[in-house]
C-alpha positions as CSV (number, residue, x, y, z in Angstrom):
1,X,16.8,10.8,-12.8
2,X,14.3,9.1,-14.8
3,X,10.8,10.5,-14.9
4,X,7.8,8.0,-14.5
5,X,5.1,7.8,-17.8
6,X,1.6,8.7,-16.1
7,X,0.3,5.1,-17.0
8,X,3.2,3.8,-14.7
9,X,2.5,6.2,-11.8
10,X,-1.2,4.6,-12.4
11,X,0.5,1.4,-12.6
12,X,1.9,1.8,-9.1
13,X,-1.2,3.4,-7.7
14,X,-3.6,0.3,-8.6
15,X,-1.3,-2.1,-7.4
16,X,-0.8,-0.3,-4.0
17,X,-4.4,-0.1,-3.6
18,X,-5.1,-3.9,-4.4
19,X,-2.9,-4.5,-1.5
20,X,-4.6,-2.6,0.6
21,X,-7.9,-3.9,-0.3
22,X,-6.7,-7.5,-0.1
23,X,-4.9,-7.0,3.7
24,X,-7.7,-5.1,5.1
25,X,-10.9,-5.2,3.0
26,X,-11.8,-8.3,1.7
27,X,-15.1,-8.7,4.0
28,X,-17.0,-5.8,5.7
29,X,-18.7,-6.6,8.6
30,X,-20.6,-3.2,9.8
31,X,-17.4,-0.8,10.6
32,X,-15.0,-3.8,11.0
33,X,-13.1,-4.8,7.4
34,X,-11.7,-8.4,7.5
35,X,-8.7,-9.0,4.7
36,X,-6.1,-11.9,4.4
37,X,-3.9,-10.1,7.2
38,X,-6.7,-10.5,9.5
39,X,-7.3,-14.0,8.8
40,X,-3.3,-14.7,9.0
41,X,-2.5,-12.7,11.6
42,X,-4.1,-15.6,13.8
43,X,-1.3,-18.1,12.5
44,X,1.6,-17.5,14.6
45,X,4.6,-16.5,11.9
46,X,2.5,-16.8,8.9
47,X,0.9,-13.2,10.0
48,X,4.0,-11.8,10.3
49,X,5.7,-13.2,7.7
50,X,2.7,-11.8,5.1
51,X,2.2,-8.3,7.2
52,X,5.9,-7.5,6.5
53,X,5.9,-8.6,2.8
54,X,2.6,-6.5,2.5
55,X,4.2,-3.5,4.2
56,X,7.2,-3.9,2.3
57,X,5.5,-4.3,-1.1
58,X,3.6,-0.8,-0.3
59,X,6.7,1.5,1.3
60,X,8.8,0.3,-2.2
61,X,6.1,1.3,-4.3
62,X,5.5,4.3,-2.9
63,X,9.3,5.2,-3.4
64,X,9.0,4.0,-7.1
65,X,6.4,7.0,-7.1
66,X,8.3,9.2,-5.4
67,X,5.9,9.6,-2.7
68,X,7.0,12.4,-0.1
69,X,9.4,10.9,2.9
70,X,6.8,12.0,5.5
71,X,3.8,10.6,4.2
72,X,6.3,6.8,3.5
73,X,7.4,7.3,7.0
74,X,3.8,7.6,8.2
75,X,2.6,4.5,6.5
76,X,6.1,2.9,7.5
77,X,5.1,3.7,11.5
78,X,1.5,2.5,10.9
79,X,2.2,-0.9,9.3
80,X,5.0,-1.7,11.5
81,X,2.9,-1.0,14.7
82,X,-0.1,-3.1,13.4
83,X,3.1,-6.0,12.5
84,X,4.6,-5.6,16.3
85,X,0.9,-5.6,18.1
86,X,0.9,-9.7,16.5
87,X,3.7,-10.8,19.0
88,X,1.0,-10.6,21.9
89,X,-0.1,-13.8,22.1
90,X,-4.1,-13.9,21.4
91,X,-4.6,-10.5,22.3
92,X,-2.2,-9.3,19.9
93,X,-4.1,-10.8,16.6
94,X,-7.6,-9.6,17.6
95,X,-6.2,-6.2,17.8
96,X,-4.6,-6.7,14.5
97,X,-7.8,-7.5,13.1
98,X,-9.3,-3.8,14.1
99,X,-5.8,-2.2,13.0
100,X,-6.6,-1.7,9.1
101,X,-2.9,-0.3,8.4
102,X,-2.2,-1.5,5.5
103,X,-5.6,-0.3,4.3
104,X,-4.9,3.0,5.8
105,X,-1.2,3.1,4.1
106,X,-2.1,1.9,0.7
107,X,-4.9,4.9,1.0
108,X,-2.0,7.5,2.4
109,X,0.4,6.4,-0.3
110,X,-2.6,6.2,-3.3
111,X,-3.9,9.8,-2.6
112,X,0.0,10.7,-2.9
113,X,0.2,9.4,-6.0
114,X,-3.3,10.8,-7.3
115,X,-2.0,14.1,-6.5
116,X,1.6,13.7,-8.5
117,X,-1.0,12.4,-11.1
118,X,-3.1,15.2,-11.2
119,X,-0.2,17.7,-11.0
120,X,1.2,16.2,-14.2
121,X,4.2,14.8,-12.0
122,X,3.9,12.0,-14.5
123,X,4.8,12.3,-18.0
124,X,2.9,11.3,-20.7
125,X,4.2,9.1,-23.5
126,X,4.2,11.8,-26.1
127,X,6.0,14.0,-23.9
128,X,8.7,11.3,-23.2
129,X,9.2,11.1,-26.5
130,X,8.3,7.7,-27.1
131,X,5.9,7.3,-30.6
132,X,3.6,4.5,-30.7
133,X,4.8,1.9,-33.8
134,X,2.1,2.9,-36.2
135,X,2.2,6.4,-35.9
């Protein structure tokens, strides 16, 4: 099994949480965030089409990082509730709009990774042997 380099593990992390941020937290209005899944979900298929890519994009990351299977699962459940609660015609894409879950599951899978990073679950590029060219 190949071990990730620390700077990939952070790699992982800042894209996962860019996701997050851009689904669910582009605009903050009082307790209510506002991102691009928000704003899609309201355009039938389009919001499901990017919910699922967005989901998708944060479960295979989280695997890249070896995230534990319950906390992927968890995130898994959340995003793919928040995608199904779309099919309800009107209804179903206000509620999306109050159902952060990508938010939620980029910050579930992120504080994974933090704590693989702060245990030293990632190696560092001396200890993986590789040497920088002018060293």
């Amino acid at each position: 099994m190949v071990s990730l380099l620390k700077s990939d593990l952070q790699s992982i992390r800042d894209s996962v949480a860019l996701v997050g941020r851009l689904s669910d937290g582009l605009v903050r209005l009082g307790p209510l965030h506002l991102g691009l899944d928000g704003v899609l979900s309201w355009i039938p298929g389009l919001g499901e089409l990017y919910s699922g890519a967005a989901a998708g994009f944060i479960i295979v990351q989280g695997v890249r990082a070896r995230v534990p299977l319950a906390t992927l699962v968890l995130a898994a459940a959340l995003m793919g509730g928040r995608t199904l609660i779309t099919a309800i015609p009107l209804a179903g894409a206000a509620a999306a709009d109050l159902l952060t879950a990508h938010r939620w599951s980029a910050r579930l899978i992120v504080a994974a990774i933090d704590r693989r990073i702060a245990a030293g679950g990632g190696k560092t590029a001396r200890a993986s042997g590789w040497r920088p060219a002018f060293a």
